[in-house]
N, C-alpha and C positions, 0 to 999 in steps of 0.2 A: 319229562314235562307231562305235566295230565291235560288231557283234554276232556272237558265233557261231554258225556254224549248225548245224543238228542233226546234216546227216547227212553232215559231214568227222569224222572220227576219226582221230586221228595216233597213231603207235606209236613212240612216241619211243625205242625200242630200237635200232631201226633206222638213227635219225638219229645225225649225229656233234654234240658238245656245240655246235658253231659255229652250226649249223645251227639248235639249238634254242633258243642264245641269240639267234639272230636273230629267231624268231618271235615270242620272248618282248619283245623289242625293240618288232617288230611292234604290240605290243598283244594278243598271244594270253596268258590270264591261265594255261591248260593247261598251259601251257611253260615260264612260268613255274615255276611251282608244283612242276610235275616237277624242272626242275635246283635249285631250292630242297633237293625232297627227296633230289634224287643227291648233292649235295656237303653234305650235313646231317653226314653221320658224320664225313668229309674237315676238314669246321668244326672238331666236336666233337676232332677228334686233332688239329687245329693248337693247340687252346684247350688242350689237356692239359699243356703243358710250357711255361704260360706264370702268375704267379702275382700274385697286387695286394692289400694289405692293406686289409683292408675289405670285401673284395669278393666276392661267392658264385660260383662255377662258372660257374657261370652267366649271371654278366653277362660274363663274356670272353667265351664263348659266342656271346652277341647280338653283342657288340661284332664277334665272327669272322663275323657273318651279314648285319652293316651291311658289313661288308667283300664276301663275298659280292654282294649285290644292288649295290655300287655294279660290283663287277666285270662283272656283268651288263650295268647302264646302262652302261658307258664303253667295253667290250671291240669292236674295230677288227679285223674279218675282214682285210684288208689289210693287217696288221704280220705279221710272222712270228714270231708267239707263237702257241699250241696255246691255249685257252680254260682248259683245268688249269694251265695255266702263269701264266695272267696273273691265276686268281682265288689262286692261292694266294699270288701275291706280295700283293692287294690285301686279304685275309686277315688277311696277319703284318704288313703295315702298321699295320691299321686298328687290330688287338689291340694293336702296340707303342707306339700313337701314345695309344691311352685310358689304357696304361701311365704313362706318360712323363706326360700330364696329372694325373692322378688324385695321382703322385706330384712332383709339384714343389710348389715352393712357397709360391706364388704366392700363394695365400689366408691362408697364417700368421698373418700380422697379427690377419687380420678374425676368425678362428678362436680365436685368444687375445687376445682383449681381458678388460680388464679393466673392472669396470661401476661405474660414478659412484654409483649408488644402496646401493652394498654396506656396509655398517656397517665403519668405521675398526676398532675392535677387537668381537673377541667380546664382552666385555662390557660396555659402551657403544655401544648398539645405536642409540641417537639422533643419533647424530654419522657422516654419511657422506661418501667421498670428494668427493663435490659440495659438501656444505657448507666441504671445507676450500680447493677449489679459487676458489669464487666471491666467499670470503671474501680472498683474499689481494688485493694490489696490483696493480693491470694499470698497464707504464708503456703512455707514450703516446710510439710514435719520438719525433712533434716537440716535445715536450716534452722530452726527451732532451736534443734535440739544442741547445734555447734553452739549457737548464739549461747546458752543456758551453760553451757560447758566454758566457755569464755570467761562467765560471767563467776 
């Protein structure tokens, strides 16, 4: 486990963003914390020009910031991409991909269902779609299929 010590102080000014995402990599939470709050605004204007029905400012936002920190964890000193480079493609990813789920359609079905206990008509409130369903005939295939051979 690291612990910090008291009397290193970093001036993360001075450093270039690689540098600090490497600390922050490291396990230093300071460094962290810092490029969290440099590329906050940077977040906040990818999230501007992006829009989701349903959904508050706010949560593209997060979604721009789950992008952020993963760009953080994954970014490769070693590739020749600049660290603004690689988090704001992992940014408009992250925002475009919460897009793209939020609105497909996947859930429809389970979203519009229609409920068995609900009164058949308005006024005949005793009688519900269950009762008409449970009530009807269920064939049975092999029964079916004697019946047809019979026949």
């Amino acid at each position: 486990m690291l612990v910090p010590s008291c009397d290193t102080t970093h001036n993360y000014e001075d450093m270039t963003d690689e540098d600090i995402v490497a600390e922050a990599r490291d396990g230093s939470s300071d460094a962290l914390d810092y490029i969290i709050q440099k590329y906050r605004n940077f977040v906040r204007a990818k999230a501007r020009s992006y829009f989701l029905i349903g959904a508050d400012r706010e949560d593209i936002v997060q979604e721009g910031m789950i992008g952020l920190y993963k760009a953080i964890r994954d970014f490769r000193s070693d590739k020749l991409s600049s660290f603004r480079a690689f988090a704001e493609l992992c940014i408009t990813r992250q925002i475009i991909t919460a897009i793209k789920t939020a609105t497909r359609q996947k859930h429809v079905p389970l979203n519009s269902y229609v409920s068995l206990n609900k009164p058949l008509f308005e006024e005949d409130s005793d009688r519900t779609l269950y009762d008409v369903v449970s009530t009807a005939k269920v064939s049975d295939p092999e029964e079916m299929v004697i019946h047809r051979e019979d026949v």
